[in-house]
C-alpha positions in Angstrom: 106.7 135.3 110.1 105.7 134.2 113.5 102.4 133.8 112.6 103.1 131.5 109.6 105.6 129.6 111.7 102.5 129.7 114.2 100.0 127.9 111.6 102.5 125.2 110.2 102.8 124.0 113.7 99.3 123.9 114.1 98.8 122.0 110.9 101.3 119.1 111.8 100.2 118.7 115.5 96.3 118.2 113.3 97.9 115.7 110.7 100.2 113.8 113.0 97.2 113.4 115.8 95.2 112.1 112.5 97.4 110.1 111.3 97.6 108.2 115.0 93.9 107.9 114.4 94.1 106.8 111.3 95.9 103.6 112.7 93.8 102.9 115.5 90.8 102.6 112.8 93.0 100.7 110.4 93.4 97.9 113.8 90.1 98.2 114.1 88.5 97.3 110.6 91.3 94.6 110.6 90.0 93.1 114.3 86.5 93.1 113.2 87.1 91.4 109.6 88.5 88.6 111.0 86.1 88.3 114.7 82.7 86.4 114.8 81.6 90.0 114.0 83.0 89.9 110.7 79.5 89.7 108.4 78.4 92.7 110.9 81.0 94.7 109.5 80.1 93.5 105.8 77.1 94.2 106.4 77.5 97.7 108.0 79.2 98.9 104.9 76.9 97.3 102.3 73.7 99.3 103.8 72.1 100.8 101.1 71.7 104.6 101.8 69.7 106.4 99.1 68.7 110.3 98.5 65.5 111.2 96.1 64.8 114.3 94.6 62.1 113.8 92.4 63.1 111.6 89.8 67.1 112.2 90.4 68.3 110.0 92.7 71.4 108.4 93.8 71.4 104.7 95.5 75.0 103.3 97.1 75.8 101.3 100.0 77.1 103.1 103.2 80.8 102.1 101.7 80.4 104.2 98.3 78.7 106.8 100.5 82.0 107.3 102.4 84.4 106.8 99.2 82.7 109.2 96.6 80.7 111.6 98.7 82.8 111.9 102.4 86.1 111.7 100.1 85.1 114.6 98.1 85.2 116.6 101.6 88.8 115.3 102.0 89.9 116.3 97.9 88.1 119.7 99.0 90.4 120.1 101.6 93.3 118.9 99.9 92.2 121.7 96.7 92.3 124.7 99.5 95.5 123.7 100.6 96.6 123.6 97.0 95.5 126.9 96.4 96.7 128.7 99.7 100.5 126.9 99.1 100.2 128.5 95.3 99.0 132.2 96.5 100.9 132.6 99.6 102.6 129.7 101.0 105.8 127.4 100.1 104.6 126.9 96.3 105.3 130.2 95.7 109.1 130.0 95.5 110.3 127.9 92.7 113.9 127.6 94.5 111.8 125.8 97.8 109.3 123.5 95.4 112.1 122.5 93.0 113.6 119.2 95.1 110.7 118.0 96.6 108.6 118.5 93.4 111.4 116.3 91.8 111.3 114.1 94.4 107.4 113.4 94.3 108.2 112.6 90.3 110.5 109.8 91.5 108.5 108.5 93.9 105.5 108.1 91.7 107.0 106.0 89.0 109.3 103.9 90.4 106.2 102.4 92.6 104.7 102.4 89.1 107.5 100.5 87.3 107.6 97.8 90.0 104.4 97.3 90.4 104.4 96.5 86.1 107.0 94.0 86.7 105.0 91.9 88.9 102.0 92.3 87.1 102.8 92.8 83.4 102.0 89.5 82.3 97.9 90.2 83.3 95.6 92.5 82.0 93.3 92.6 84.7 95.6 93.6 87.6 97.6 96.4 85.7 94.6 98.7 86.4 96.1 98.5 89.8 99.3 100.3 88.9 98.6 103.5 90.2 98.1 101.9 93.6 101.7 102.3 95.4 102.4 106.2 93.8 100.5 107.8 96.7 101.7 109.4 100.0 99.8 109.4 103.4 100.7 112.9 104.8 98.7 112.6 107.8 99.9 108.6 108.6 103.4 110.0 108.3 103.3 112.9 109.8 102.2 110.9 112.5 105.1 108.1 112.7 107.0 112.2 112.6 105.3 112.9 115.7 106.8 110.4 117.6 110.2 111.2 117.2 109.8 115.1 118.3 112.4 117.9 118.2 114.6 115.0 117.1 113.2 116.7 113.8 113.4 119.6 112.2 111.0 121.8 111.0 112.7 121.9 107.7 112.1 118.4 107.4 108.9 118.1 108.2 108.2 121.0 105.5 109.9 119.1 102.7 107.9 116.0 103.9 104.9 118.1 103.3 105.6 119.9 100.2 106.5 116.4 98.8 102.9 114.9 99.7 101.4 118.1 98.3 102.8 117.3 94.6 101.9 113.7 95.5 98.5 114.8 95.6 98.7 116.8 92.9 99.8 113.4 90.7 96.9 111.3 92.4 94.1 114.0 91.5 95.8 114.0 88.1 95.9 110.3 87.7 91.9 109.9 89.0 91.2 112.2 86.5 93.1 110.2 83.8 93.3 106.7 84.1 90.0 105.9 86.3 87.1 107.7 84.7 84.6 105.2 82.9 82.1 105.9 80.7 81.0 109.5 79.9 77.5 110.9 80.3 77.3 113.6 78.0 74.2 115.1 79.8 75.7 115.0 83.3 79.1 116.8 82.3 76.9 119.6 80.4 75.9 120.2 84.5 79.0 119.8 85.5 80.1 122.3 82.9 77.3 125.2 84.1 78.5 124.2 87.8 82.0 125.4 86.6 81.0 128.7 85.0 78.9 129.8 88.5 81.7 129.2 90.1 83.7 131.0 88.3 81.3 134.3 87.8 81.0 134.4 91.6 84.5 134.4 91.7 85.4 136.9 88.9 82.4 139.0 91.1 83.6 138.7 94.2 81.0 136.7 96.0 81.9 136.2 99.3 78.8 134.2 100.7 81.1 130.6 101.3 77.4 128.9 101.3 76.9 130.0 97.8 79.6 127.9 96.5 79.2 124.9 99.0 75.6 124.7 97.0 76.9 125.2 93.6 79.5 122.6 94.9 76.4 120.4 96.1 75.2 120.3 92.2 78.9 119.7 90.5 79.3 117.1 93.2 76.0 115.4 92.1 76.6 115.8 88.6 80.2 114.8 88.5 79.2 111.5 90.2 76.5 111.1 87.3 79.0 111.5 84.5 81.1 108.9 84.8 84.2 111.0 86.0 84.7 110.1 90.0 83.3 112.2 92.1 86.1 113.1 94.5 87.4 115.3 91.6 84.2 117.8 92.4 85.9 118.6 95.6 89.2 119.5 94.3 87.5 121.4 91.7 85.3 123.3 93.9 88.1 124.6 95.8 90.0 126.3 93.0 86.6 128.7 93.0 86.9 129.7 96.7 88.4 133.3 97.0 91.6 133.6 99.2 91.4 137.1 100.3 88.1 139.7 100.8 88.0 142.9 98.6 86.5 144.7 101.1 88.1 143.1 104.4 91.6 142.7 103.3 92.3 140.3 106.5 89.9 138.2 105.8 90.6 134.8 104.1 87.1 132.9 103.1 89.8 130.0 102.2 91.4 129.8 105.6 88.6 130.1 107.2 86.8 127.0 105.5 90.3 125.2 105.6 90.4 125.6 109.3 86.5 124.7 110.0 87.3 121.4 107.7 90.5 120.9 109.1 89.1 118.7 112.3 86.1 117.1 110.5 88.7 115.8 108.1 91.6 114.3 109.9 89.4 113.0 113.4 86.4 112.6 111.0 86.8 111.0 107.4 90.0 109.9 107.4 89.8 107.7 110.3 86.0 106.4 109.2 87.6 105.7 105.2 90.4 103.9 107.2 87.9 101.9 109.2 85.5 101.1 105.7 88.6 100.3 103.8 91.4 98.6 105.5 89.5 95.3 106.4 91.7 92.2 105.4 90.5 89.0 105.9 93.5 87.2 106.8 92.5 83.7 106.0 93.8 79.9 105.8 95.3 80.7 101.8 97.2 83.8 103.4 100.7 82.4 102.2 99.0 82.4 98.5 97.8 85.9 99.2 100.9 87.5 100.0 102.6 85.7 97.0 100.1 87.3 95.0 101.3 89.6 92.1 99.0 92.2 92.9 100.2 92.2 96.9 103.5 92.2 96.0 103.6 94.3 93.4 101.9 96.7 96.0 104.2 95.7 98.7 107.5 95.6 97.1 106.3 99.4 95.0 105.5 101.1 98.5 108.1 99.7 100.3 111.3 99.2 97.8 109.8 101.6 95.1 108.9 104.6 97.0 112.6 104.9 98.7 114.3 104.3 95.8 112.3 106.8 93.5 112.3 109.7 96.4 115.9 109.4 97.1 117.7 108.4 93.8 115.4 111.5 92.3 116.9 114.1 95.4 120.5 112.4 94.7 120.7 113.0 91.2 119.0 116.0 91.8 121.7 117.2 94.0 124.7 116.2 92.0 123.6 117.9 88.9 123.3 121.1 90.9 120.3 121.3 90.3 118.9 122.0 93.6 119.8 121.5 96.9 118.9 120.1 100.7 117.4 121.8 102.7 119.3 123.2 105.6 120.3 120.9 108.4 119.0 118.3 106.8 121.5 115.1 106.1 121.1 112.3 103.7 120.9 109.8 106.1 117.3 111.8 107.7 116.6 112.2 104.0 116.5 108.6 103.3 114.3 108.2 106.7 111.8 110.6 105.0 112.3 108.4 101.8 110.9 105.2 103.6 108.1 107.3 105.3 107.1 108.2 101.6 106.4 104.2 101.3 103.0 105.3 103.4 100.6 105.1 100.8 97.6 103.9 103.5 94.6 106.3 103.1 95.4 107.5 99.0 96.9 103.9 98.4 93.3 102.0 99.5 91.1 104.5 97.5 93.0 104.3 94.4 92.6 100.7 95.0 89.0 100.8 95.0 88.9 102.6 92.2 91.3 100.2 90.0 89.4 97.4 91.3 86.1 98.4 91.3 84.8 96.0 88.9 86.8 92.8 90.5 86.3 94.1 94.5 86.0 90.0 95.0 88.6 88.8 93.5 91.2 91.3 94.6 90.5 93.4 97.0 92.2 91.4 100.0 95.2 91.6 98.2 95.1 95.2 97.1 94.7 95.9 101.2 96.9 93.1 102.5 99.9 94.9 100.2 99.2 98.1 101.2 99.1 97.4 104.7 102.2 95.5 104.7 104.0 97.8 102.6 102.9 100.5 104.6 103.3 98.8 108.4 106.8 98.2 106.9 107.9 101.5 105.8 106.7 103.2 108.7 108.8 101.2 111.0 111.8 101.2 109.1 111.2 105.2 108.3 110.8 105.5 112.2 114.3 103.4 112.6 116.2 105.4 110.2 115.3 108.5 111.6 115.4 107.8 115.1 119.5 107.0 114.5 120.4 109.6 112.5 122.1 112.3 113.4 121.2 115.9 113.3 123.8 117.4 111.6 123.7 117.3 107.6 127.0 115.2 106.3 128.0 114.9 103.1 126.7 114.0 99.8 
């Protein structure tokens, strides 16, 4: 027991240091966007990068680089925590993954349903719904951070458990609703990728390099076929083996989720942040804000996400269907509601996928709404919790 209490410690000091990175970047990207050093930046992330292998090759600027190739590091990561919750951690109790699961459910579509009412009218910018349904776990774990033992570790787990399910909808919705066009040949690779992976599983194989090269040729191929690449990652993971036949302490899946854990949240994170977040806040800045795409962002982060999170837990609650987590009140609840509204990191690269095609036209405004939405929730969240009290009242 100690030991588990041991490594969830661990793993929130990691996130909430990231997540304090993860805003430092974010100031940065926006300081050089709008400095004489601006067309640096721009150009920076449009350097084309390009790998050949005999005829295969694959040709993106620096910023596509970072989105489908260092992101699939991060979906990895995200896949071995999946699986370790699943097998041995809080997703194995249906009583403890009940609320937050629900909650997660809320907080998806009511982001989803505001962000339609804003933009229902245009075709083009309802690609973008998906946008405000995601959770930062690391950017709000940090704003956590910064309150200390004023909160519990109970909290902090149902905060956690939340995002996890949150990822779980994201992956999901990639997998969905932004895949283009299909390359039969590529997913055929993709396909024999799979089944390795899964022999050396079904066999035992413990060599971790054997399935980071396997994972190499999914990764490749998954970025051919038209499905985005990021999903390789998550994929890969599922293969990984959690325990060792033959060493019964030994965890191949830990072990790999603890090497990643650093590269990931003082690496990738940050430098996605920094590639991503850089909004040119120009002379037509009132128009931008009044945008339907910012504030159907905005208003789906900010209003959606605590309204979805907690109305979901309320109802929840009242039907007896489950119930809050010890010492945990309504009032801290609601603080963890508005932290949900922290879409940051997931938000921007759902963005880039929904408006890959029209990156000109609205890219500012996908990031300006996120940003706001996301300054603003975290503020508020941080508000809330810091003034509420630390005993649990009454529904």
């Amino acid at each position: 027991m100690n030991d588990i209490v041991s490594v969830v410690r661990n793993f929130l000091r990691l996130e909430a240091a990231s997540g304090i990175m993860l805003m430092m970047a974010a100031c940065a990207a926006l300081l050089l966007a709008n400095s004489p050093l601006a067309n640096w930046y721009d150009v920076l992330l449009q350097t084309p990068v390009a790998i050949q292998v005999g005829s295969f090759g694959i040709h993106k600027p620096l910023l596509l680089w970072i989105n489908d190739g260092l992101m699939a590091v991060f979906f990895f990561l995200v896949g071995l925590e999946l699986k370790r919750e699943v097998l041995e951690g809080e997703l194995r109790h249906k009583e403890q993954i009940l609320l937050p699961a629900i909650a997660a459910v809320g907080g998806m579509l009511a982001p989803a349903l505001l962000y339609t009412v804003f933009n229902h009218s245009q075709l083009e910018t309802m690609q973008g719904w998906a946008i405000p349904t995601a959770t930062d776990i690391a950017f709000a774990l940090g704003v956590l951070s910064l309150l200390g033992s004023r909160i519990s570790t109970s909290l902090k787990i149902f905060l956690m458990t939340l995002a996890i399910f949150d990822d779980i909808g994201a992956i999901v919705i990639i997998a969905i609703f932004y895949t283009s066009e299909l390359s039969a040949g590529a997913l055929m690779i993709a396909s024999g990728a799979l089944t390795v992976l899964y022999i050396m599983n079904r066999r035992r194989v413990m060599t971790i390099a054997a399935y980071l090269i396997v994972g190499v040729i999914l990764w490749a191929s998954v970025l051919k076929s038209g499905v985005h690449a990021t999903l390789a990652g998550a994929a890969l993971a599922l293969f990984i083996p959690m325990r060792n036949p033959a060493q019964s302490e030994q965890s191949p899946l830990r072990e790999i989720e603890k090497d990643l854990h650093p590269a990931v949240a003082y690496g990738i994170l940050p430098l996605f942040a920094f590639a991503n977040a850089g909004v040119v806040i120009g002379g037509d800045l009132n128009s931008q804000i009044v945008a339907p795409v910012t504030l159907g962002i905005m208003s789906g982060l900010f209003l959606g996400k605590q309204f979805g999170v907690f109305a979901s837990v309320w109802l929840a609650v009242k039907l007896g269907m489950a119930r809050l987590p010890n010492g945990v009140s309504w009032t801290q609840l609601y603080g963890v509601a508005l932290l949900c509204g922290i879409g940051f990191t997931m938000s921007l690269f759902i963005g880039s996928l929904a408006f890959e095609q029209q990156a000109e036209q609205y890219a500012n405004q996908m990031r300006l709404g996120i940003l706001a939405g996301t300054m603003v929730s975290a503020v508020l969240g941080y508000v809330v919790l810091r003034c509420a009290g630390g005993a649990a009242d009454k529904p």
